[in-house]
C-alpha positions in Angstrom: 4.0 -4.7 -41.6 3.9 -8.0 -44.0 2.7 -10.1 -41.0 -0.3 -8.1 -40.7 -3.8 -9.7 -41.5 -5.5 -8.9 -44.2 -7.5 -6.2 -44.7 -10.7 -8.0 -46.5 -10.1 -11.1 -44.1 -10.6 -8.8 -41.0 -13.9 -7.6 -41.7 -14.8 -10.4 -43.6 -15.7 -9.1 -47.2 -15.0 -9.8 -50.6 -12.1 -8.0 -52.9 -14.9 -6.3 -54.7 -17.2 -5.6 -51.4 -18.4 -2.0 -52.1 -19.0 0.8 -49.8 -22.0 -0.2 -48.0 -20.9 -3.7 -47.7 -17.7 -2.4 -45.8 -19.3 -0.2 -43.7 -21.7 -3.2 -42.3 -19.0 -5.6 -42.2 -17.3 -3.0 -40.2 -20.2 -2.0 -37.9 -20.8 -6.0 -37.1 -17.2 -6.2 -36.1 -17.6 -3.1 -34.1 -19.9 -3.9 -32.3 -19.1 -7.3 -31.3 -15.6 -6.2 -30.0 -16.4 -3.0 -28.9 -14.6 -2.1 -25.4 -17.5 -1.7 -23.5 -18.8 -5.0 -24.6 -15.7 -6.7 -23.3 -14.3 -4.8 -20.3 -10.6 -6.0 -19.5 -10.5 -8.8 -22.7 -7.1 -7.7 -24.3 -7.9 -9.7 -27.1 -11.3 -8.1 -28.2 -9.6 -4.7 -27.7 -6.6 -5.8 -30.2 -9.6 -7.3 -32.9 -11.5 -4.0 -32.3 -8.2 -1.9 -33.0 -7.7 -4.1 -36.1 -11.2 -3.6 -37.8 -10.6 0.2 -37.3 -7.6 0.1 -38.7 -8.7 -2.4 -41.6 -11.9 -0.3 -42.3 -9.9 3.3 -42.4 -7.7 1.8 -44.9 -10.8 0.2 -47.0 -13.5 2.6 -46.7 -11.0 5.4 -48.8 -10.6 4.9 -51.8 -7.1 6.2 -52.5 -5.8 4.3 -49.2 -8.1 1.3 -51.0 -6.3 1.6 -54.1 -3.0 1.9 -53.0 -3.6 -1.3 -50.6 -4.7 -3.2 -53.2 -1.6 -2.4 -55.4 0.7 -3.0 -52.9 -0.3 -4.1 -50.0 0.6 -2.8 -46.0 4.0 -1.8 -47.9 1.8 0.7 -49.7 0.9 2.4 -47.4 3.9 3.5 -45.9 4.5 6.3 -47.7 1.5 8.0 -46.4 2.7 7.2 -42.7 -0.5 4.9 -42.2 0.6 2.4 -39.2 -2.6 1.9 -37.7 -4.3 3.0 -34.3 -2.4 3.4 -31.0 -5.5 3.1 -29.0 -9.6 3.5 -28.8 -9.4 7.3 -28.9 -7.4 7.5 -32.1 -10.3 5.6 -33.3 -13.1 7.5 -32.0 -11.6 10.2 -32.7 -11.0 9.5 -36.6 -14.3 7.7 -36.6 -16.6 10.3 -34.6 -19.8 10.2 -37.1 -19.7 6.5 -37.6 -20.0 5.6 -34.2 -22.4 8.4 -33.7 -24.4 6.5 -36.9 -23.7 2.7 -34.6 -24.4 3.4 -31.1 -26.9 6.5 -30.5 -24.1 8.9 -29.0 -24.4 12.7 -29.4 -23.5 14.3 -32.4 -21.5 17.2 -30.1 -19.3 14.6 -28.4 -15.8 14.5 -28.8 -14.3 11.1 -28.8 -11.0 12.3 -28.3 -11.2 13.5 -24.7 -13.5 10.3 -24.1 -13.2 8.9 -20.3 -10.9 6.5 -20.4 -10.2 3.5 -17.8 -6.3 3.2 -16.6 -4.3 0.3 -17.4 -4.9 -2.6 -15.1 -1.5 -4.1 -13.2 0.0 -7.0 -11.8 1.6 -8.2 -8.7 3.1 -11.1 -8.4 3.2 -12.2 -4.4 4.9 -15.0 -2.7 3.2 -16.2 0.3 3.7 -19.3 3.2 2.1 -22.3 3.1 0.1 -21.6 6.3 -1.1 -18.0 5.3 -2.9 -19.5 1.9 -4.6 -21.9 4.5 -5.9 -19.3 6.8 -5.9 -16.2 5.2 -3.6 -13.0 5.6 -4.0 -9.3 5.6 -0.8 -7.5 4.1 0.6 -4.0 2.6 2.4 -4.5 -0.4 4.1 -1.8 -2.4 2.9 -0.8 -5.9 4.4 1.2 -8.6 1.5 3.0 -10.6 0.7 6.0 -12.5 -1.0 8.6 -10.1 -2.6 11.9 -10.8 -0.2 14.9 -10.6 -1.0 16.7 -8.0 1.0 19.8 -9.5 -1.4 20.6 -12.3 -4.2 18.3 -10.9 -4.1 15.9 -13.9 -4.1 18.6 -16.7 0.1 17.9 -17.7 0.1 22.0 -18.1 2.3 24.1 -15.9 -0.2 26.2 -13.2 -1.2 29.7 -14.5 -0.8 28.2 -18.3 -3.3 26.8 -20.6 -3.8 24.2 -23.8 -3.3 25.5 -27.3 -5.4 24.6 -30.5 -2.9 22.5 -32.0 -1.5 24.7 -35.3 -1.0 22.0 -37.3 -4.2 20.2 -37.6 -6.3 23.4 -36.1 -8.0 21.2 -33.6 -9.1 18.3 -35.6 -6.7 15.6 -34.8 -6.6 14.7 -38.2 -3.9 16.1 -41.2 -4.4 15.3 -44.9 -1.4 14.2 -47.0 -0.9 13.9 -51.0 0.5 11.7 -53.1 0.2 11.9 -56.7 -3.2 11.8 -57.0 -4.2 10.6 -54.0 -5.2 12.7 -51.0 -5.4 11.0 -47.3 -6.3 11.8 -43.8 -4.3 10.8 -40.8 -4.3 10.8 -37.2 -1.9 14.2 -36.4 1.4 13.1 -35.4 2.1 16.6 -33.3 -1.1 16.6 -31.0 -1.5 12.7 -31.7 -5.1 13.2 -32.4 -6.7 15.0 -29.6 -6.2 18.8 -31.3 -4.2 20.7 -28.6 -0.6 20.5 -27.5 1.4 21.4 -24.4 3.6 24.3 -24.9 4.3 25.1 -21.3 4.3 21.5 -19.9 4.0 20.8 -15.7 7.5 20.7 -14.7 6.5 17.9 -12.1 4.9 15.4 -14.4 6.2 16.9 -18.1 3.2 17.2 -19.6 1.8 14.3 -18.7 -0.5 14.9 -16.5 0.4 11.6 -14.2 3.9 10.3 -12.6 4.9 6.9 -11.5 4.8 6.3 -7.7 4.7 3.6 -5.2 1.7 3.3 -3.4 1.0 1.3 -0.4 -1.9 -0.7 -1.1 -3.6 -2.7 1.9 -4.7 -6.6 0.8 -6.4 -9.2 2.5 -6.0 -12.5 1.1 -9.5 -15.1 2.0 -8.5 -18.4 3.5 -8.4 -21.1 1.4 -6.2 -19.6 -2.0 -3.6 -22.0 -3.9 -0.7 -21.9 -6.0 -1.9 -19.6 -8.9 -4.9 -18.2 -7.2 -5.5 -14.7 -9.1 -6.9 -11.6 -6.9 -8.8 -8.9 -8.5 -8.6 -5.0 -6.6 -10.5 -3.0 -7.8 -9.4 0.7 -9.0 -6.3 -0.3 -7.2 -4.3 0.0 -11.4 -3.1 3.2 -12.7 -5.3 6.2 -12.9 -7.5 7.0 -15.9 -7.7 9.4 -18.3 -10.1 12.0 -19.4 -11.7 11.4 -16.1 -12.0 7.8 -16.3 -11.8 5.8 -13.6 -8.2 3.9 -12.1 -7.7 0.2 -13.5 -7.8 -2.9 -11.6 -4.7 -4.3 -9.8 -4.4 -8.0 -9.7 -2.4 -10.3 -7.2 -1.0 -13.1 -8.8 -0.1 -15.4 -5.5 2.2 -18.2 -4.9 2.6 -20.3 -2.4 5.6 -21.8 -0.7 5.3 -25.8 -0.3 5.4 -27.4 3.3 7.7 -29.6 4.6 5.3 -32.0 5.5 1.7 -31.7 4.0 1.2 -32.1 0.2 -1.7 -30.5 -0.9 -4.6 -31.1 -3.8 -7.5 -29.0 -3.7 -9.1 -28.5 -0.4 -7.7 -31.9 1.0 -4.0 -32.2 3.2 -1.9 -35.8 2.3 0.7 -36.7 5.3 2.9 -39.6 4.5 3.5 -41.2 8.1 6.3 -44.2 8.2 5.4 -47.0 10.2 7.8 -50.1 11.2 6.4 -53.3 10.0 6.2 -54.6 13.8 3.4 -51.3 14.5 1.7 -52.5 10.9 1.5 -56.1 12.5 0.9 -55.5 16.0 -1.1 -52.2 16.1 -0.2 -48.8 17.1 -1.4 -45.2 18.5 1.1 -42.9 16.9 0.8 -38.9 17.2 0.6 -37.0 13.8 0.9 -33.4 12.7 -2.2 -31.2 11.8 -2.5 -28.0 10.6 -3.5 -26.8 14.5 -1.3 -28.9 16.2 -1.0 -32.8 16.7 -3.1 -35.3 17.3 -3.3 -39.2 17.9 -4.5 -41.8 15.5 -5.0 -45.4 16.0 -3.8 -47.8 13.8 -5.4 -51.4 13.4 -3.4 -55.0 14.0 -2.8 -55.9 10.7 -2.8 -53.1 8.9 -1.2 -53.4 5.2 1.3 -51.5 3.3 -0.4 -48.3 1.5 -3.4 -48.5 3.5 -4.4 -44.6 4.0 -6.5 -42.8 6.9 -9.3 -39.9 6.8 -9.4 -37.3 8.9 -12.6 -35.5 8.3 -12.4 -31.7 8.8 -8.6 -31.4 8.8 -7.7 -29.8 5.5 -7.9 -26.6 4.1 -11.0 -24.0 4.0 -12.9 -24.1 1.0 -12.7 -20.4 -0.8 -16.8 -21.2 -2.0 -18.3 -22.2 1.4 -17.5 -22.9 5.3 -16.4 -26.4 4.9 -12.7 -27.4 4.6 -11.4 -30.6 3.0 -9.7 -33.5 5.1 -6.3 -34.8 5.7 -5.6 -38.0 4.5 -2.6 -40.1 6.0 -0.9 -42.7 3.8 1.3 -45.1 5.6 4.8 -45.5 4.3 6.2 -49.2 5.9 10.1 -48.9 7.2 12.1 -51.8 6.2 14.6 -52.0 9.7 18.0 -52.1 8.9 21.2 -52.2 10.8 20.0 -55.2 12.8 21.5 -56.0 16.2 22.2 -60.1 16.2 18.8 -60.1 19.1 16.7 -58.4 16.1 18.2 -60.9 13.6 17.9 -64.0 16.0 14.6 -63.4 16.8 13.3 -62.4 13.2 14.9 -65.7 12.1 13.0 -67.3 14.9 9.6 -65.3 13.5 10.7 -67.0 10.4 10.5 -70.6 11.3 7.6 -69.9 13.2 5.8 -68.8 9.9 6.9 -71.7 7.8 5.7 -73.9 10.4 2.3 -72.7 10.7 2.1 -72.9 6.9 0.1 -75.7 5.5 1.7 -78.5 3.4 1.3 -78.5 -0.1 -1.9 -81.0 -1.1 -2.0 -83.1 -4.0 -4.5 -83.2 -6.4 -5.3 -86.9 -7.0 -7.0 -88.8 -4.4 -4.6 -90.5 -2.1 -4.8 -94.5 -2.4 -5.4 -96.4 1.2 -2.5 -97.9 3.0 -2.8 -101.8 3.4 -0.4 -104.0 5.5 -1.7 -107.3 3.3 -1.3 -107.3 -0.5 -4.4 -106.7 -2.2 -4.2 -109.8 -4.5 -3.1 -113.3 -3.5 
């Protein structure tokens, strides 16, 4: 627990801060990271979950006093170790909230709807599928609603009990020395009844795991890393709430022979210097099949071609990206002695057309008779 922040630093008030000062520094942080501010942002529900637990601690004095004495180790003894999740803190925090936000003064925070957890999938799929799109069934293991006791987690015919050790509060006070301090109840875990004839099908839980088939279609266009969000596809929720989110984490197999950045295609086509020199029409893959492109007499090493239309679909609009050939020039080796006679012939031929190196100074006129006599 010595790794944990410290109390005064989390809700941003002095050692001294008094009562009120606690409770606003508290009700800023509150609302700021409050779950329904930030639906599905793990790190606002962790700050939220630490200005609870930071404000519990601080707003009593006894759990204040001992704190300050000795820190998180401190509070061990009174079997303080925070919040598990947003109930425990509704529920231990009922009136303030009611004080924040507005909500009724009857409602009880510990049977609060709550969302279920959101999942992941991680999906490998072919090069050609990300391009033009697939519809699939994949297999997912989430919690479901047991259909045995419909969700309740108590055996059919049997009911909840007022929990006997808190008497339906949630809460249990402890004593130490002097001190005196509430805490979340560790039997009913806060929501004030237990199970005493649990669902044999789900034990109590009220859910069980299951794998679910789960249709998905994937939008042409997606890439390497591309993130899919189904909604109420996650585990079921509690309370009432509603399922979570599942979400597809895809990636994507390379091709053999297209590379790919963004929306555009890049081919690497290897030429021989004689088709760079002379010219050629050579056929070239596409995503849809082949096609023919001409290249130029003359045509130099690294020189690239744009076909417009040829690349992938864009996942924002109709138009697709293009493919963009780069030409790659073949050194021949493994001459026959023809190749190598006539290259070396092609030599000579191009030091011969080559014009002779030119001097600088001005050349002097040739006479046959001296100049001077």
């Amino acid at each position: 627990m010595n790794d944990k922040a410290d109390y005064y630093q989390v809700l941003g008030v002095n050692r001294d801060a008094d009562a009120d000062q606690i409770k606003h520094a508290y009700r800023r942080q509150a609302l700021k990271y409050h779950p329904d501010r930030n639906p599905g942002n793990q790190q606002a529900e962790e700050k939220f979950k630490e200005a609870a637990e930071a404000y519990e601690v601080l707003i009593d004095p006894a759990k204040r006093q001992l704190y300050d004495q000795f820190g998180h180790a401190g509070l061990r003894d009174v079997h303080f170790g925070g919040f598990s999740d947003f109930e425990d803190i509704f529920s231990s925090f009922g009136d303030i909230f009611e004080d924040f936000f507005g909500f009724g003064r009857r409602r009880q925070y510990r049977n609060r709807p709550r969302q279920g957890a959101d999942l992941r999938y991680d999906l490998e799929i072919g090069f050609l599928d990300a391009v033009f799109g697939l519809e699939t069934d994949i297999e997912v293991a989430k919690s479901t609603r047991c259909e045995t006791c419909d969700g309740s987690g108590v055996k059919p015919g049997s009911r909840k009990q007022t929990c006997p050790f808190c008497g339906g509060h949630g809460q249990v006070s402890q004593t130490r020395g002097f001190f005196r301090v509430n805490t979340t109840c560790p039997h009913c875990r806060g929501t004030g009844t237990i199970i005493s004839d649990p669902c044999p099908n789900c034990y109590g839980q009220g859910s069980i795991k299951q794998k679910k088939k789960v249709h998905l279609k994937i939008p042409p266009g997606v890439d390497n890393g591309t993130r899919l969000r189904l909604r109420n596809e996650g585990s079921m929720g509690q309370f009432g709430g509603p399922p979570g989110d599942l979400y597809i984490d895809l990636r994507v197999t390379p091709h053999p022979q297209f590379a790919r950045e963004g929306a555009n295609l890049f081919y690497r086509l290897e030429v021989s210097f004689v088709q760079a020199a002379l010219g050629a029409e050579v056929e070239i893959p596409t995503l849809t099949g082949q096609t023919r492109l001409n290249i130029p007499p003359g045509t130099q090493p690294g020189a690239n071609f744009r076909l417009n239309g040829e690349g992938v679909p864009s996942l924002r609009s109709n138009s697709r990206g293009d493919l963009v050939v780069e030409l790659d020039l073949k050194t021949p080796q493994d001459l026959t002695p023809k190749q190598e006679e006539l290259l070396r012939e092609f030599l000579e031929l191009e030091k011969a057309n080559q014009p002779g190196p030119t001097s600088s100074r001005k050349k002097q006129p040739h006479h046959s008779q001296p100049l001077f006599k």
